[in-house]
N, C-alpha and C positions, 0 to 999 in steps of 0.2 A: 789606373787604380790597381793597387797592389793587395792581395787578401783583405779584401776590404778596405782598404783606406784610401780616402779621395785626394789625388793629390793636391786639387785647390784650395778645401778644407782646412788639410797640413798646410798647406804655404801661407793661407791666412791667419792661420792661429800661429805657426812659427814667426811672421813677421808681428803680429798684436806680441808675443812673448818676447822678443828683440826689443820693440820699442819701451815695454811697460820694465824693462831690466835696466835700461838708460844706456845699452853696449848699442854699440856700431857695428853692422854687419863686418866690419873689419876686426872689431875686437872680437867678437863671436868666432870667426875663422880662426885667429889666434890663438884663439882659447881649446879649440877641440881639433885644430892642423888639418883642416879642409884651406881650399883658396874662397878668395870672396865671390868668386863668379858661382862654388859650388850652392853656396848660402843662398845666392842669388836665385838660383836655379829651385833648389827650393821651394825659397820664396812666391815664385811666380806659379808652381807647381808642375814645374817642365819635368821634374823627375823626384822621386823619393828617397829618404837616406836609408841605409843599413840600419837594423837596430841596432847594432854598438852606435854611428852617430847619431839615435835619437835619445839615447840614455846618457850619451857626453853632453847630450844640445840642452835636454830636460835637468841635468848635473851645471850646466853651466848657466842655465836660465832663472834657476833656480823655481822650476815647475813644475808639473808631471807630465807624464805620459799621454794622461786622458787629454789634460788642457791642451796637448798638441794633436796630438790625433782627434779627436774630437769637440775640441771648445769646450770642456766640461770643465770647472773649478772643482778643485776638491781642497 
């Protein structure tokens, strides 16, 4: 956990915001020039991104901030 954020939390709401976008963690990578393993990573909550990649991932997910860090819809 980083200043507060759970990495599971994030991995579970970045991967619900992956699938509900119709991108492939492959095109996700593509899209914000991480590799797919980092996505992956992620995903599972092995590690957290920088916030420049959460506002590329939230830009490219077309979501926010809250709904990844927190699961909150706005």
């Amino acid at each position: 956990m980083i200043d507060g954020i759970d990495n599971y939390r994030f991995g579970r709401n970045l991967y619900k915001a992956i699938k509900e976008s119709g991108m492939s963690q492959r095109d996700l990578s593509y899209s914000i020039d991480v590799s797919e393993e980092t996505i992956s990573r992620w995903c599972n909550g092995g590690s957290l991104p920088y916030v420049g990649y959460m506002i590329k991932l939230k830009n490219a997910l077309g979501c926010t901030l809250d709904e990844l860090v927190e699961g909150v819809e706005k």
